[in-house]
Every structure is written in structure tokens, then in C-alpha cells.
C-alpha positions in Angstrom: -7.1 2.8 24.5 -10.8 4.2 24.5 -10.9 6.4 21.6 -11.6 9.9 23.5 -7.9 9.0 24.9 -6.7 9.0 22.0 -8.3 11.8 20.1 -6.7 13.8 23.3 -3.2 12.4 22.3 -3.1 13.0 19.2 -4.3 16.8 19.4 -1.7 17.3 21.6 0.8 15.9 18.9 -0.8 18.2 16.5 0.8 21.2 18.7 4.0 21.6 16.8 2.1 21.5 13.4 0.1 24.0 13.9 2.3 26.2 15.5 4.6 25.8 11.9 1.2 26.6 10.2 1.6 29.8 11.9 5.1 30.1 11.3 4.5 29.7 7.7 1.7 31.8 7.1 4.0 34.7 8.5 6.7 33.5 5.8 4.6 34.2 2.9 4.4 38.0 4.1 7.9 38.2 4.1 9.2 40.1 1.3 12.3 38.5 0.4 9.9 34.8 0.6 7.6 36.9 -1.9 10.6 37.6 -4.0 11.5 34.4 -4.7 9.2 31.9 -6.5 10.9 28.9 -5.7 10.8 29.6 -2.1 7.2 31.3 -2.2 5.8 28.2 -3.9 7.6 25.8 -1.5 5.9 27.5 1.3 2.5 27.6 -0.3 2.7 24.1 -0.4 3.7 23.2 2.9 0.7 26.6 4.0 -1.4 23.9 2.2 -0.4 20.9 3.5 -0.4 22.3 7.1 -3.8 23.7 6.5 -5.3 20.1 5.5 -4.2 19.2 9.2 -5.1 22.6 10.6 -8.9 21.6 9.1 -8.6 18.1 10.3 -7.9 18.9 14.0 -10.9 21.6 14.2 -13.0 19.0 13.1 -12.4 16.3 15.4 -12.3 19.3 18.1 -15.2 20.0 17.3 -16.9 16.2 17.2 -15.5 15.6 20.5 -17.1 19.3 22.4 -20.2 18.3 20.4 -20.2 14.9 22.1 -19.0 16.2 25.8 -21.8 18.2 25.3 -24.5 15.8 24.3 -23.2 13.4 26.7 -23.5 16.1 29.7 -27.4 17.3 28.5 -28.3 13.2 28.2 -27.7 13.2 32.0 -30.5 16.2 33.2 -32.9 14.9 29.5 -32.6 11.7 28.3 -34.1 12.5 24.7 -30.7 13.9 23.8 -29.7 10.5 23.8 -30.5 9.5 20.7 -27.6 12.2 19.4 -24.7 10.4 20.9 -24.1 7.5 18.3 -24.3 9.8 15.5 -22.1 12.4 17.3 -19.8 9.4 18.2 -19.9 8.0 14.6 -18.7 11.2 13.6 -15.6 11.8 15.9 -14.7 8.6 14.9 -14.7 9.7 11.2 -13.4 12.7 11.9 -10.5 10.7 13.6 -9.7 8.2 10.8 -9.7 11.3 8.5 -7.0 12.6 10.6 -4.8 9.2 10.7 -4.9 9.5 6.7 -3.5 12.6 6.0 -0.7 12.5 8.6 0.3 8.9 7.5 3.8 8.5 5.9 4.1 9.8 3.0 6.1 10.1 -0.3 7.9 13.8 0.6 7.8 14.5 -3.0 4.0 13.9 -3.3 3.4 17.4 -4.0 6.2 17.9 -6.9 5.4 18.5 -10.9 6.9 15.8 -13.0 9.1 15.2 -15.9 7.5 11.7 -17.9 9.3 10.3 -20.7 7.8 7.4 -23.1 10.4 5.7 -25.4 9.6 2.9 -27.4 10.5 -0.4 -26.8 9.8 -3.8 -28.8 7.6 -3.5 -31.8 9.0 -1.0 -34.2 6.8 1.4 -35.3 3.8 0.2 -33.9 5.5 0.6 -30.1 6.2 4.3 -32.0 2.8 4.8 -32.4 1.7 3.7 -29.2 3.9 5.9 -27.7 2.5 9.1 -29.3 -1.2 7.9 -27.7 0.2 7.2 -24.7 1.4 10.9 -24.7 -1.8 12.2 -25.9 -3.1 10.2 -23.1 -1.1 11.9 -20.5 -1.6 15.5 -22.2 -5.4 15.1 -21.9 -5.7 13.2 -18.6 -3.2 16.5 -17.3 -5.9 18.9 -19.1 -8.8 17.2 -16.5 -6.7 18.0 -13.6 -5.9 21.3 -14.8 -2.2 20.9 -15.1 -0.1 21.9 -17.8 1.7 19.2 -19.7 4.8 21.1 -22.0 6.6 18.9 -24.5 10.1 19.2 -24.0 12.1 17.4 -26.7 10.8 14.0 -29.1 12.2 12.1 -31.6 9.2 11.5 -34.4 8.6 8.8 -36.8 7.7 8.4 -40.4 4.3 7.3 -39.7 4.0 10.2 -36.8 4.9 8.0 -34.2 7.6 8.7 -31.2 10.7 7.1 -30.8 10.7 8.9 -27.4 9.4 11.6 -26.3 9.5 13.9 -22.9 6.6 16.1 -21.5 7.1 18.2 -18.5 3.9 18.1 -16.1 2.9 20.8 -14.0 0.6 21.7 -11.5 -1.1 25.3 -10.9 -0.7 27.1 -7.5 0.6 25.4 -4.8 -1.4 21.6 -4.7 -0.9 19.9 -1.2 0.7 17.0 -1.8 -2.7 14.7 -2.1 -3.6 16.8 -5.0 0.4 17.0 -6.5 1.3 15.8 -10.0 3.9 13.0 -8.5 1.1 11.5 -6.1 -0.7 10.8 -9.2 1.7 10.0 -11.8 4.2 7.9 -10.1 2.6 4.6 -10.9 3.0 5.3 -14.2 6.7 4.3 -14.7 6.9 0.7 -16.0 6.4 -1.2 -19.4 3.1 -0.8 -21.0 2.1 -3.2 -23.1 -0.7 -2.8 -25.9 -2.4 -5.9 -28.4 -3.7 -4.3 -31.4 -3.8 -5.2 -34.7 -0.9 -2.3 -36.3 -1.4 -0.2 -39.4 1.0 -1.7 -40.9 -0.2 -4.9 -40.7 -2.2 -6.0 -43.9 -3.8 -9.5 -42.3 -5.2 -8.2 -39.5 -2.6 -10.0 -37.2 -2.7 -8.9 -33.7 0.8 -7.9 -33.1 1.9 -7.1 -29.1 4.5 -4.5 -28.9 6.0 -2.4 -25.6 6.2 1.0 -24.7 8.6 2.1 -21.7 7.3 5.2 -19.4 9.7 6.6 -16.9 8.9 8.9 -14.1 10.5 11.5 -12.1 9.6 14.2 -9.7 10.6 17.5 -11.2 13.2 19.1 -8.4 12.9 22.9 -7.8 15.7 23.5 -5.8 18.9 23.9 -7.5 20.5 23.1 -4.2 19.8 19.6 -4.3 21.4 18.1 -7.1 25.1 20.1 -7.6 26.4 19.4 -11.2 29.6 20.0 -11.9 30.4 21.2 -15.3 33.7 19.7 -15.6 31.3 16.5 -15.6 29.6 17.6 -18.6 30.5 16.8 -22.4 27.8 19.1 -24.2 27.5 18.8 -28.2 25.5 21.1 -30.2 23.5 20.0 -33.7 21.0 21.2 -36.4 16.9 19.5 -34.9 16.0 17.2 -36.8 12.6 15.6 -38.0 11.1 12.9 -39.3 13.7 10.5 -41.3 16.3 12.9 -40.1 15.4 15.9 -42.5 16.9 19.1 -40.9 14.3 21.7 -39.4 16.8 24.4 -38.2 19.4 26.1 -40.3 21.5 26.7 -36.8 23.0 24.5 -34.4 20.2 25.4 -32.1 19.7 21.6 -30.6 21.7 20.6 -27.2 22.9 17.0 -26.6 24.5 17.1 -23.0 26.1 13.6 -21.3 26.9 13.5 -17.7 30.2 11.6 -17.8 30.0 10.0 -14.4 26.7 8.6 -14.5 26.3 8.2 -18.9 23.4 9.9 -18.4 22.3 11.5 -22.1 20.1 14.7 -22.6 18.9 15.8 -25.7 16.7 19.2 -26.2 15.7 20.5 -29.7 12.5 21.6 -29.4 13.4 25.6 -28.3 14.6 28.1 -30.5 18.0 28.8 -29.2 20.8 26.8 -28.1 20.6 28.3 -24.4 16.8 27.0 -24.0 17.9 24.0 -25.6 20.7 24.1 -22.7 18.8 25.1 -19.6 15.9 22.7 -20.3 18.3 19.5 -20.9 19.9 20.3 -17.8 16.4 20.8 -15.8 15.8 17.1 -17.2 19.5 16.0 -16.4 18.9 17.2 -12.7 15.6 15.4 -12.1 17.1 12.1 -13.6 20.2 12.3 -11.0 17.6 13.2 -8.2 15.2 10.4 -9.5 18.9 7.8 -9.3 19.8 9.3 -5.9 16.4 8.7 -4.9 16.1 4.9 -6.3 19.6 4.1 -4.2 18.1 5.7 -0.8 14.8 3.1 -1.3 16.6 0.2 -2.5 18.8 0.7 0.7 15.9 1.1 2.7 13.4 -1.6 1.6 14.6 -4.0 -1.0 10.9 -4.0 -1.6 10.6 -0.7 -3.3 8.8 0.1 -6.7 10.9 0.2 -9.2 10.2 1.4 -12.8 11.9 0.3 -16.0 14.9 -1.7 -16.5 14.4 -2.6 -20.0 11.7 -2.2 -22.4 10.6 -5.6 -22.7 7.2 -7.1 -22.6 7.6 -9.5 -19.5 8.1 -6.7 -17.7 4.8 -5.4 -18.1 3.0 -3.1 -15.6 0.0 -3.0 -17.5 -1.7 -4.1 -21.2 -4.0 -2.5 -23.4 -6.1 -4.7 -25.5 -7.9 -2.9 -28.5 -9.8 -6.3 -29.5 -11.1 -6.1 -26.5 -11.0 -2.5 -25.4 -9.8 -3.6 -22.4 -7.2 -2.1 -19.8 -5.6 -4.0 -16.8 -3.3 -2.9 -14.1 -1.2 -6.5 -13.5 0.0 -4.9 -9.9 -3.7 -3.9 -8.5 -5.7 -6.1 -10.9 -7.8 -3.3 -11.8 -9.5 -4.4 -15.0 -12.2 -2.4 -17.5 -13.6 -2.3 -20.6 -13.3 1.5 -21.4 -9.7 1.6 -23.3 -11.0 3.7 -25.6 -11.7 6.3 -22.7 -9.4 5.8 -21.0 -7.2 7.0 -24.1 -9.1 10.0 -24.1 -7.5 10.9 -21.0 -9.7 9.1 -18.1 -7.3 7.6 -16.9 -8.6 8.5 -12.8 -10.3 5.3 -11.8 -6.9 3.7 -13.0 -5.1 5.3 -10.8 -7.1 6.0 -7.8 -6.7 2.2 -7.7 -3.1 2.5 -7.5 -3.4 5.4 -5.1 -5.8 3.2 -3.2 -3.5 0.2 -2.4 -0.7 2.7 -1.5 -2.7 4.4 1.0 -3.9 0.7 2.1 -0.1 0.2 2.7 0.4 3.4 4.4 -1.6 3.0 6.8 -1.0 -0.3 7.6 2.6 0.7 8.1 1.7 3.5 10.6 -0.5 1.1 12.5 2.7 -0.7 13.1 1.0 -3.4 11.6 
């Protein structure tokens, strides 16, 4: 099919999108959408994502008029037609630009995140690791102007973290290119890191393992019901470092979802009720992340999965000190910038990632 043809098909496809950008834009005036921030931030990112298309479509509108036109003037003065193969070039552009953002994609794309770290093999070297790979995900959140909020840890003599969980969050209303989870999602695995510990007095390298798990934060309290009868919730004095008390009350929440075995714990706020309302936040996401793992493993047994034990031959990626070096084993990214990358540049990393999965995306709408 001649590409003109096709540009006419697709625009005509476009015709219920952009009549639910319209729709949409109305919602966001209404009051009682105003009133409510779940809802009013749900719609700002579907106003968003809508208006990525809404752009996309005037652009290739406007290649293909711009080309008619030339095509028409080329006829009655040929000097205008030496504008076609640019003005064609661009349509075409304009067109694959198009095909990208209305590929298949992740519906959660646009979601903040809740990202735990526990350590795995290695003792308290995996501890330590853990604690940079926090500081890794704090800072690399600071350069995309998220927030990263650390919701509960247990800490280590040395400083490092047994585990540790930071919730991620976006500003505004990002479309779901620019959303926490279409970044982050890549991240759940076993990293591995080869350095020579602090605790080592030979200068051995020693390879230890860090587990990262990743789910999209839900916002709606509709989608995940929780019954309490479910719940077994135990209340305790925080604690720090070798155990030491830091609270005189029982301020810290330990909740267990009896069906699943899921366990939450939440020290980290002042009062038992934060303690409460932010384990059960994280309880949510983990049942949505489960209910969401059994949907793709019954759709593709191909799916990406994320940690099943923290062991080292599980590894999604390595960090090499020695070598300041940091490979992605599923991309085969490589660089020698580990100690940047550290420091929270961790983009060309994952634009990789991001990279193959569009690759596959649109591969997969091609039909091919």
C-alpha cells in the first residue's frame, strides 16, 4: 500500500482518539473530576497521552497538505520540484513517529513505583551494595525530577541495608513515555557487583548479589480489594542498627497477608497509623504486581520476569569496580563509567533497555 494510502487510514483510525481527547479535556473541568486527585491525575495522564497523538496526527496532516500542495505547484512550475523529496521524507517521518507512540504498550507505563533492594549472597558487602544501589536510584530519580521517599529499611552495622524500600514518584501527570514504570521496570533482577569489600584485608575481590524488585505503584483502591479478615497485623518498637530500639512506642507495623504470605513491614513514620497505611500501600502494589505476573505468564510464557532468588546466576547485570565497568547481560550494553553511573546516570543504561522493548513493540504491531 503506497504510503499516502496509508497515512489516509490511519487518520481516519485516529477519529475516536481524538474525539476522547475532547472528551477528556471536558473531564478535567468537571468539578467533582477536580475534587478528586486520584481521578484528576488519571485523567491528566490520559489528557497527556491523548495529546502526544493529538500532536502526532497534526503533523503528518500537515506533511501530507504540504506535499499535495507541492506536488500540484510542480505541475504549472517545475522548480518546486526539488521540495517533494524533502516534503516526502518528512511525511514519512512524521508517519513512523506516529506508528511509535500508538504501538502496544505496557498500560502501566505511566505509573510511579514502589522499588525494593534486599540483599542477597555476600553478607555485608551485598548490604553495602544495596545502600549504593539505593543512592543510585535516589539520584538517578533527582535527574528526572521525581521524588524518591524511603519508606521502611533494615540497616546494618557498617551502614549497609538488609533491604530497603523507596517509593518513586513522578510530578504532574507524565504520559506514559515519560512515567516512572516505563523507565524503571528493567530494573527488577539480581545485580551482581565484583569489588574488593571493606572488610576484606587482602584485597580479594569478593562477588556478592543484590536482589531489586519492581512494582507499579496502583492508585486506585478499586483494583486490588483486601480483605481484613485476611490480615494478621503485629505492632513493635523500630529498630536500628544491631537491633537497638529507636522508639519508646509500638509505633512500627508488621502486616502478613495470610492467603498469599505476603510480609510488610513499615517503621520509618511516627505513628502506628502511617506505619499502617503505608505497609498496606506497599501490600497492594505487591498483590497487583502477583496478579499482574499470572495475567503475562498466561499470556506469553515468554514474559520478563524479575527475581526468584537472590543468587548470582541469576544475574541481570554486574558491576565491576576493578574495572569500573557496567554490563546489561540481557541487551549487552557494556561501559566503562561505573563510577557515574553510581552517581545516578544511569539513562544510557536504560534507554538501551527501553530501546530493545520498543524494537519488540513494533515488531509485534507489524505483525511481524
Amino acid at each position: 500500500m503506497p504510503i499516502e494510502s496509508e497515512i489516509e487510514v490511519d487518520l481516519r483510525a485516529l477519529t475516536p482518539l481524538l474525539e476522547e481527547y475532547e472528551q477528556v479535556e471536558a473531564l478535567m473541568s468537571d468539578p467533582a473530576v477536580l475534587g478528586d486527585q486520584t481521578r484528576m491525575r488519571k485523567a491528566g495522564r490520559r489528557f497527556a497521552e491523548l495529546g502526544r497523538i493529538r500532536q502526532a496526527a497534526e503533523r503528518i496532516s500537515t506533511a501530507r497538505d504540504d506535499l499535495g500542495a507541492a506536488r500540484e505547484l510542480a505541475e504549472e512550475d517545475p522548480s518546486f520540484q526539488a521540495e517533494i523529496p524533502a516534503l516526502e521524507a518528512e511525511m514519512a517521518a512524521a508517519h513512523d513517529d506516529l506508528m511509535r507512540i500508538l504501538a502496544p504498550r505496557d498500560p502501566e507505563d505511566a505509573l510511579d513505583v514502589i522499588l525494593e533492594i534486599k540483599a542477597g549472597e555476600g553478607g555485608e558487602e551485598s548490604a553495602l551494595f544495596a545502600s549504593d544501589l539505593a543512592r543510585m536510584y535516589a539520584r538517578y530519580a533527582e535527574s528526572k525530577g521525581w521524588s524518591a521517599t524511603e519508606l521502611s529499611s533494615t540497616t546494618t552495622e557498617l551502614g549497609g541495608f538488609k533491604d530497603i524500600s523507596l517509593a518513586i514518584r513522578a510530578k504532574g501527570a507524565p504520559t506514559p513515555d515519560e512515567g516512572v514504570w516505563a523507565h524503571l521496570k528493567y530494573e527488577g533482577g539480581v545485580h551482581r557487583v565484583q569489588r574488593v569489600p571493606v572488610t576484606e584485608s587482602q584485597g580479594r575481590i569478593h562477588t556478592s548479589a543484590v536482589g531489586v524488585f519492581v512494582m507499579p505503584e496502583i492508585e486506585d483502591d478499586s483494583e486490588i480489594v483486601i480483605d481484613p479478615n485476611d490480615l494478621r497485623i503485629d505492632v513493635y518498637r523500630s529498630s536500628g542498627p544491631g537491633g537497638q530500639s529507636v522508639n519508646t512506642t509500638d509505633s512500627a507495623v508488621r502486616i502478613t497477608h495470610i492467603p498469599s504470605g505476603i510480609v510488610v513491614s513499615m517503621q520509618n513514620e511516627k505513628s502506628q497509623l502511617q506505619n499502617k497505611e503505608a505497609a498496606l500501600r506497599v501490600l497492594a502494589s505487591r498483590l497487583a504486581a502477583e496478579a499482574r505476573a499470572k495475567r503475562e505468564a498466561e499470556a506469553s510464557a515468554q514474559r520478563l520476569s524479575q527475581v526468584r532468588t537472590v543468587d548470582r546466576s541469576e544475574r541481570i547485570r554486574t558491576y565491576n569496580f576493578p574495572e569500573n565497568r557496567i554490563a546489561d547481560h540481557r541487551t549487552g550494553y557494556k561501559a566503562h563509567n561505573l563510577d557515574r553511573v553510581l552517581g545516578g546516570e544511569l539513562a544510557p543504561v536504560i534507554d538501551s533497555l527501553r530501546s530493545a522493548d520498543e524494537t519488540e513493540r513494533l515488531a509485534r504491531a507489524a505483525g511481524q
